[in-house]
C-alpha positions as CSV (number, residue, x, y, z in Angstrom):
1,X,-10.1,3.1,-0.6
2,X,-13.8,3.9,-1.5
3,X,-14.2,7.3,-3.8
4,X,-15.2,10.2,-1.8
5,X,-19.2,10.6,-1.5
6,X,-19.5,14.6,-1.5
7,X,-18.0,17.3,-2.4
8,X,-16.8,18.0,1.4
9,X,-15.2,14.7,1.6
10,X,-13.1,15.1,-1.8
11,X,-12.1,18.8,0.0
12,X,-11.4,16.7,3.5
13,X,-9.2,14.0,1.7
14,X,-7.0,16.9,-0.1
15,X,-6.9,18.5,3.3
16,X,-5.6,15.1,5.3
17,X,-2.2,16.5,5.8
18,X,-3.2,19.9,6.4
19,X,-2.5,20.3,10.3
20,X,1.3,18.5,9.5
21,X,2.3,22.2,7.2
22,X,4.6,24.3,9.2
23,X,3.3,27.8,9.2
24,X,-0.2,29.7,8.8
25,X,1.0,30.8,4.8
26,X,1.1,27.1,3.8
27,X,-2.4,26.1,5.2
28,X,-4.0,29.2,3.8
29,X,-2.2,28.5,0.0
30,X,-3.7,24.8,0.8
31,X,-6.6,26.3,1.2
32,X,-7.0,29.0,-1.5
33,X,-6.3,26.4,-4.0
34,X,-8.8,24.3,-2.9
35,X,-11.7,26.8,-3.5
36,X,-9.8,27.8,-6.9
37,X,-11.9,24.3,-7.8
38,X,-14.7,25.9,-6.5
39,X,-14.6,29.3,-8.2
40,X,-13.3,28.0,-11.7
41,X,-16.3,25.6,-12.2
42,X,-18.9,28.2,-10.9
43,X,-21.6,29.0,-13.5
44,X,-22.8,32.2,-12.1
45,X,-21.5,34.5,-9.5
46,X,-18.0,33.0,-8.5
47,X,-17.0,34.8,-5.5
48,X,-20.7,34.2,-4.1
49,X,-20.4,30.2,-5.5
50,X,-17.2,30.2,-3.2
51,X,-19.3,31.9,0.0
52,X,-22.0,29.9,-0.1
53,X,-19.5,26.7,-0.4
54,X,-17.7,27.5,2.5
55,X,-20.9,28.1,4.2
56,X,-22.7,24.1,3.4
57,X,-18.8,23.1,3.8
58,X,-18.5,24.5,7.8
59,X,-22.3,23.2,8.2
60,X,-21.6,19.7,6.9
61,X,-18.3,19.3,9.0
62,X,-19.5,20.7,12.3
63,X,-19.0,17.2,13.9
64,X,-15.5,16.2,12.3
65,X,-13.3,16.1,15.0
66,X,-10.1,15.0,13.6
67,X,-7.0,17.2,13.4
68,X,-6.9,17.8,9.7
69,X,-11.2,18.8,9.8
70,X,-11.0,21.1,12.1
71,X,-8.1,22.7,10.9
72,X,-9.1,23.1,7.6
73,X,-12.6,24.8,8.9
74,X,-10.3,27.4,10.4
75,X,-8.6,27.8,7.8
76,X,-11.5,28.3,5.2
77,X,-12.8,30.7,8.2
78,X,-10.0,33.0,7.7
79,X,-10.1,32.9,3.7
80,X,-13.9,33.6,3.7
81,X,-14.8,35.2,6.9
82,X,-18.4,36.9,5.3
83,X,-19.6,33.1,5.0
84,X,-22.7,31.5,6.7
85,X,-21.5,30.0,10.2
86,X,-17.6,31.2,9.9
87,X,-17.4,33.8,12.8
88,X,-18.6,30.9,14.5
89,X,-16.1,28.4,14.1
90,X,-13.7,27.0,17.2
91,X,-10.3,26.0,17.7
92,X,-9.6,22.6,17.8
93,X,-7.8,20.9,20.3
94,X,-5.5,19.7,18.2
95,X,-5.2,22.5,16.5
96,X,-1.2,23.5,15.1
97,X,0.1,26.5,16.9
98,X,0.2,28.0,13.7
99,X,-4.0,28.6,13.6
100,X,-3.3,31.6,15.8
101,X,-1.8,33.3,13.0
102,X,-4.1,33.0,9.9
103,X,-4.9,35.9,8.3
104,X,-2.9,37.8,11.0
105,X,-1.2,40.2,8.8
106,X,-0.6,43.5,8.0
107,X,0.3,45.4,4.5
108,X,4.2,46.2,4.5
109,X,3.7,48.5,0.9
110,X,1.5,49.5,-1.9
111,X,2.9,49.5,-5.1
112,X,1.3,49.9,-9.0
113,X,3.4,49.6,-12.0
114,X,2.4,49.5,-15.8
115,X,2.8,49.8,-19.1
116,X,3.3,53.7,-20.7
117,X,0.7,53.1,-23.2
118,X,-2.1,51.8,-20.3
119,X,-3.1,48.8,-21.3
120,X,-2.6,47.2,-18.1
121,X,-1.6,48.3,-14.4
122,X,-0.3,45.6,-11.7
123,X,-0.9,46.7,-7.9
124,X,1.5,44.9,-6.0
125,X,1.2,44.8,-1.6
126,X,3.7,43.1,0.6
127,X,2.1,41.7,3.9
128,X,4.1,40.5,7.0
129,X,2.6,38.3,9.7
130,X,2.1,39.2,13.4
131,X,4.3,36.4,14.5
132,X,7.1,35.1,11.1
133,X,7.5,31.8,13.2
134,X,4.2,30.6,13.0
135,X,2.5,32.5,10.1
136,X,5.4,32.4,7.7
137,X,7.6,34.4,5.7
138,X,6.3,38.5,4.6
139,X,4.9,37.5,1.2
140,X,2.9,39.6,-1.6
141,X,-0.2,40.0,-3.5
142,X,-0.1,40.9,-7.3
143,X,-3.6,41.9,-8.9
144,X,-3.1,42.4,-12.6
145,X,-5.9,44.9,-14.4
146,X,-6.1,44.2,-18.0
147,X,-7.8,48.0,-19.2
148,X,-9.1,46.3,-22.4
149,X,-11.0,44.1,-21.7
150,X,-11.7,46.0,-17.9
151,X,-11.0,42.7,-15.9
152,X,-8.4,41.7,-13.1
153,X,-6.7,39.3,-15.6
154,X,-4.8,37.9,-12.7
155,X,-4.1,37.1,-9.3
156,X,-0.9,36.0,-7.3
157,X,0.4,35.2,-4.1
158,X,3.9,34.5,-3.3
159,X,7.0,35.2,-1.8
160,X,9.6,36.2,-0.6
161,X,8.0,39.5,-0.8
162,X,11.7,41.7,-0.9
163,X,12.3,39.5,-4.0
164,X,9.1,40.1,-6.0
165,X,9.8,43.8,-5.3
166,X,13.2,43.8,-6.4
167,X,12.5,42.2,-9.7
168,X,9.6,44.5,-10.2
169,X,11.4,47.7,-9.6
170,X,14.9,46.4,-11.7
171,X,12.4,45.7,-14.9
172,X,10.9,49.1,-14.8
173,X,13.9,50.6,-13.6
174,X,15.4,48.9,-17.0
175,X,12.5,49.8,-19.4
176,X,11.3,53.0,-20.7
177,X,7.8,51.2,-21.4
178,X,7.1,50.5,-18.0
179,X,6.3,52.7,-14.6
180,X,6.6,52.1,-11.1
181,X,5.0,54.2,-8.3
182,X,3.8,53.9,-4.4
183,X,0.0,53.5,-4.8
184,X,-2.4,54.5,-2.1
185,X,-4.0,51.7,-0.4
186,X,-7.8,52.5,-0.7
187,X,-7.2,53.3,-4.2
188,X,-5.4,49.8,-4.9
189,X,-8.1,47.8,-3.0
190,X,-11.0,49.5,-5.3
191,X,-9.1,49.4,-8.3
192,X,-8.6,45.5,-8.0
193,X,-12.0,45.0,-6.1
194,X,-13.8,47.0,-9.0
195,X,-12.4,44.7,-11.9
196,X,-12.3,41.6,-9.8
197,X,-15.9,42.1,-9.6
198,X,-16.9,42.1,-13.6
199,X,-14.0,38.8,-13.9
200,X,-16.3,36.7,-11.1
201,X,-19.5,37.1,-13.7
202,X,-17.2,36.1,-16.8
203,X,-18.7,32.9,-18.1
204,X,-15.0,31.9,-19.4
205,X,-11.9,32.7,-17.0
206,X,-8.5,33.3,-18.7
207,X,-6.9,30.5,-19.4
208,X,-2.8,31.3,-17.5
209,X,-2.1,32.6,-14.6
210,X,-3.4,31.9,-10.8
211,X,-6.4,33.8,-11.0
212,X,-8.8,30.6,-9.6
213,X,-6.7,29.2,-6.8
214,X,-5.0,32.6,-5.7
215,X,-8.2,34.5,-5.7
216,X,-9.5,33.1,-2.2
217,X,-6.4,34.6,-0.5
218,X,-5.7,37.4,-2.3
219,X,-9.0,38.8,-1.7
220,X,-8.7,38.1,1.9
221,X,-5.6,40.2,2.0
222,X,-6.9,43.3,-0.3
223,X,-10.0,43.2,2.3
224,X,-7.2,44.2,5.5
225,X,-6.6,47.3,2.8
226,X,-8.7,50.7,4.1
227,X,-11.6,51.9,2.2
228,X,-10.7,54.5,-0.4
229,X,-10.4,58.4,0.7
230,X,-9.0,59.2,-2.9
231,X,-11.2,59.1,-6.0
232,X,-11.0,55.9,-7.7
233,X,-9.6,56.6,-11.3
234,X,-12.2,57.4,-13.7
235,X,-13.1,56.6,-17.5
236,X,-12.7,59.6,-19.6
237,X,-16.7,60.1,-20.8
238,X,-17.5,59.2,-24.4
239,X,-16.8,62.0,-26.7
240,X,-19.8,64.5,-27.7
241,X,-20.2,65.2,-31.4
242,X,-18.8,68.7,-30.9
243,X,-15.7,67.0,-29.7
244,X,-15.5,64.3,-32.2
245,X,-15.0,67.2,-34.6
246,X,-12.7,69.4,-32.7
247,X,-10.4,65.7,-31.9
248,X,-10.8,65.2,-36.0
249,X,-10.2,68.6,-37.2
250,X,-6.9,68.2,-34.4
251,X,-5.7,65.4,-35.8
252,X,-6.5,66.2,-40.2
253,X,-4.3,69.0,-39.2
254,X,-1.2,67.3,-37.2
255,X,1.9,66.7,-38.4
256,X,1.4,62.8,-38.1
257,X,-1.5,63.5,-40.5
258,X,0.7,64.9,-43.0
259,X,3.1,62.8,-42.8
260,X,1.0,60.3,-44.0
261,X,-0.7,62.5,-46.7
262,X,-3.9,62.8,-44.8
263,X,-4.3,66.0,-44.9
264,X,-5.1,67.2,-48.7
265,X,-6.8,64.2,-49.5
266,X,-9.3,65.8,-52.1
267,X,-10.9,63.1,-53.8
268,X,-14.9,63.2,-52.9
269,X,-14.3,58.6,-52.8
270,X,-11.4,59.0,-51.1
271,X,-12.2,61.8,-48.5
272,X,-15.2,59.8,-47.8
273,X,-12.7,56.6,-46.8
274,X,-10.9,59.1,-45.0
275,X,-13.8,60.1,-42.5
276,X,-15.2,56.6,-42.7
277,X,-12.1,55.1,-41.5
278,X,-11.7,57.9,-38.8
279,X,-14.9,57.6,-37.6
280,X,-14.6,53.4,-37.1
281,X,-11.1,54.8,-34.9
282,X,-13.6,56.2,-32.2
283,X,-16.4,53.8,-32.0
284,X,-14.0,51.5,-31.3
285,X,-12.7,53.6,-28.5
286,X,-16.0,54.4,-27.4
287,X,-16.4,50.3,-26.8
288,X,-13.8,49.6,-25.0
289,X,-14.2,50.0,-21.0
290,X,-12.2,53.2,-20.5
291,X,-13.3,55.4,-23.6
292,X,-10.5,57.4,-24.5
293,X,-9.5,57.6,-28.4
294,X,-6.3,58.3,-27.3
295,X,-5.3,55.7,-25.4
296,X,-3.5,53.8,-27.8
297,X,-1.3,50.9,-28.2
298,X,0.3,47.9,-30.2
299,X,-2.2,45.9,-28.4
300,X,-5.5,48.4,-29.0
301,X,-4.3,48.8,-32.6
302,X,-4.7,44.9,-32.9
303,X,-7.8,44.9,-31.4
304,X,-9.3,47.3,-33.7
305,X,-7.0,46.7,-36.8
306,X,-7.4,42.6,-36.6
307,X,-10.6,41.7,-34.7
308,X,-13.0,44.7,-34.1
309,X,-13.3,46.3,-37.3
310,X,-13.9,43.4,-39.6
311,X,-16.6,42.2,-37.0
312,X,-18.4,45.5,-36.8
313,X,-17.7,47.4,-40.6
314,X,-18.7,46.6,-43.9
315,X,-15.1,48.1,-46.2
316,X,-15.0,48.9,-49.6
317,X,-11.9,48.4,-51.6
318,X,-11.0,51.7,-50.9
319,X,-11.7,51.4,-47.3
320,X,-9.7,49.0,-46.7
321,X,-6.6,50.8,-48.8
322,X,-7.2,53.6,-46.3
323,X,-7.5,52.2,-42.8
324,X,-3.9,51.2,-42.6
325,X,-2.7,54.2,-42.8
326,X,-4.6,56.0,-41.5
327,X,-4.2,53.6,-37.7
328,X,-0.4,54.4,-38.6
329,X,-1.0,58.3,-38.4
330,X,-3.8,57.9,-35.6
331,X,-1.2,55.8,-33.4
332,X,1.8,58.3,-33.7
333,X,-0.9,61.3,-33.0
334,X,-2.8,59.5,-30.1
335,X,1.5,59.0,-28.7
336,X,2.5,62.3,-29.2
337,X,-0.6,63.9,-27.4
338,X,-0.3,61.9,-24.5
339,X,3.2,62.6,-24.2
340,X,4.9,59.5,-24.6
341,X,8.4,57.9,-25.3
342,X,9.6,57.9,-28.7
343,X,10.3,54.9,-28.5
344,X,6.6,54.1,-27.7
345,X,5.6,55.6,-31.1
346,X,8.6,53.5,-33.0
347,X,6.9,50.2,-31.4
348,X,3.5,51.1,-32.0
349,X,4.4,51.7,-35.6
350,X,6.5,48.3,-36.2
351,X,4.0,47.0,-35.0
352,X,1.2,48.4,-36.8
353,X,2.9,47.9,-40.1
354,X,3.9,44.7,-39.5
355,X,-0.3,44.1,-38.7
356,X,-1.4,45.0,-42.5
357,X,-0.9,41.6,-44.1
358,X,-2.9,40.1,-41.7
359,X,-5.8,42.9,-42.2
360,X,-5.8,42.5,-45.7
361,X,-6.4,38.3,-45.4
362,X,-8.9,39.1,-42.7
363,X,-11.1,41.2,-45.4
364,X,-10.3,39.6,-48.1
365,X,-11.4,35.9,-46.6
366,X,-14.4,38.0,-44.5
367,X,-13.8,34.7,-41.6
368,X,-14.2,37.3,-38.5
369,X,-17.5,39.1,-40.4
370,X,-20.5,38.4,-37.5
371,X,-23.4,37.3,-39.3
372,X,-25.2,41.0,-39.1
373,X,-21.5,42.4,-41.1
374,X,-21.8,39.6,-43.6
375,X,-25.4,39.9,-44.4
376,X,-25.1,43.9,-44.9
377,X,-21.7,42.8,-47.2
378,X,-23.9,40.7,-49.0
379,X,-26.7,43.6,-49.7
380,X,-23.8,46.0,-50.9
381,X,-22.0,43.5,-53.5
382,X,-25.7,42.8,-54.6
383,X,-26.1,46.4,-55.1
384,X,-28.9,47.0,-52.8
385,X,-28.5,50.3,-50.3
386,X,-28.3,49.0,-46.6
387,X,-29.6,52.3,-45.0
388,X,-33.1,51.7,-47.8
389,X,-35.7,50.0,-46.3
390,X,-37.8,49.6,-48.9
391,X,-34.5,48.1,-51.3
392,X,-34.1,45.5,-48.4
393,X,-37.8,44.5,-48.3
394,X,-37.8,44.3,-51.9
395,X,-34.3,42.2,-51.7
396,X,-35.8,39.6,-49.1
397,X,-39.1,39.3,-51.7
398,X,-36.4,38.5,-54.6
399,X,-34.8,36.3,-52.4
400,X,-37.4,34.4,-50.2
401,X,-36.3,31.3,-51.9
402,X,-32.5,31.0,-51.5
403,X,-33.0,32.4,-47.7
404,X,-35.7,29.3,-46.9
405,X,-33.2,26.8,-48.5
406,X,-29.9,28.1,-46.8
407,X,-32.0,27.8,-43.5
């Protein structure tokens, strides 16, 4: 058999059996995962790469009259109905019973559920078909929102819907770390559709999960959702200076900062640690995409403790002594204000401490230090201010030479 000569008639061949599934659900899985090829190996915009393909793929098709093409055009219809030329696509006279029922569904429940510490919220709807015979069994939809990195990390469809339920509610029934809540359906279609939006620009997708062939039909489904009438959940703003001192002066004088001796540190070297390493605490906040210094975790205290703060900080011996425990006291303040489990603030600790070997490799090899870090690293062990323009200009004269050969 000769090697398909388009893209539309690779999409046709995978589609050959297409009108021989036995429900509405099938063909529209069939179909999702076929643009998941689509929107995984999109360089730009994905969700418009995938419109605009269904749009050439309904316009290069209009004369396939077989079974399978037609049925697949229906089917693509229903996933994408906002593309070029799909409100005008037709039934096809061999068209399975079934076609009457795609996208023929309505939402059953809305559900969120999440971790205590908020590092990521999964919104969870269960949609039933107008007719179970032909369009299949009530199936859901499960969006994950990673707050971290301020994507929707992951989409899934699948079923049966009472099942996915029931194993969601037993696990947070069972776990103090977790929540489960009915969610208001506006406010669950924004949340996802707001995320989902910055995770179609990303150049890189993550690399598990169903995100690329769900996608296609779970958006479909979110889009049957109302509009929001409750205000979508907002970022705490970034803090003022005024309140970076009254959060600093809250914390130097917390029991979690005496606890770990914070508080009468009196040394003028390390004092100066002290409100360096403070300091680093919220402008790492303040870069992540919900602001909040106090949203803490296991997994924000790796992102700072491991990755951000050796990308973006020059440490001294004694700043690196001092960062440790001071995350340690942070965490278990950030927990207690927010009023969390104690069990929260045991984990976050174990963990924490168990993160300190690996910070002190990280400075002492300097491997994450971006090029800018390294290069004011280099200026400080060479003695020469970073903040001194003049001590720079005069370093680069010194040093014309070694910078033309390293180049």
């Amino acid at each position: 058999m000769a090697a398909p000569q388009t893209p539309y008639d690779a999409v046709l061949h995978a589609a050959r059996d297409v009108a021989k599934l036995d429900c509405a659900l099938d063909a529209e899985m069939l179909g999702t995962a076929l643009l998941g090829s689509v929107y995984s190996v999109a360089a730009t915009d994905r969700a418009t790469a995938v419109r605009e393909f269904v749009g050439q793929f309904l316009s290069a098709t209009t004369r396939r009259r077989t079974a399978s093409a037609t049925t697949i055009r229906e089917v693509f219809a229903a996933l994408v109905p906002d593309a070029e030329g799909a409100q005008e696509v037709r039934r096809g006279p061999q068209a399975p019973v079934w076609t009457e029922q795609l996208g023929k569904v309505r939402p059953t429940g809305c559900y969120a559920y999440g971790d205590v510490y908020g590092d990521q919220t999964s919104y969870l709807v269960t949609f039933a078909y107008d007719n179970t015979d032909d369009g299949g069994p009530e199936h859901a939809v499960v969006a994950l929102v990673d707050h971290n990195i301020g994507i929707t990390k992951d989409v899934f469809v699948g079923g049966p819907a009472e099942r996915i339920l029931g194993q969601v509610r037993e696990m947070c029934a069972t776990d103090e770390l977790t929540w489960f809540r009915e969610e208001d359906a506006g406010r669950l279609r924004g949340e996802v559709s707001k995320h989902l939006e910055i995770t179609d620009g990303l150049s890189d997708l993550p690399a598990d999960g169903n995100l690329a062939t769900d996608r296609a039909l779970a958006t479909a489904r979110l889009a049957l959702l109302p509009a929001s009438t409750v205000p979508q959940l907002t970022e705490p703003p970034e803090l003022s200076g005024p309140d970076r001192e009254r959060l600093l002066r809250d914390f130097l004088s917390s029991p979690e900062a005496a606890r770990f001796t914070l508080n009468d540190v009196s040394a003028d070297d390390e004092l100066a640690s002290l409100h360096f390493c403070l300091s680093l605490i919220l402008d790492h906040a303040a870069s992540l995409p919900e602001p909040d210094p106090l949203r803490w975790s296991p997994a924000v205290a790796g992102l700072f403790l491991l990755d951000w703060v050796h990308r973006r900080a020059v440490l001294d011996m004694d700043d690196a002594a001092m960062l440790p425990r001071v995350t340690r006291a942070w965490s278990a303040y950030a927990i207690r204000k927010r009023g969390l489990p104690a069990a929260a603030a045991e984990q976050t600790d174990t963990v924490v401490e168990e993160m300190i070997p690996e910070f002190a490799r990280l400075y002492a090899t300097g491997e994450k230090r971006s090029p800018a870090t390294a290069a004011v690293a280099q200026l400080i062990s060479e003695g020469v201010d970073p903040n001194d323009a003049e001590a720079i200009d005069a370093w680069i004269e010194t040093n014309r030479h070694r910078l033309t050969d390293d180049s």
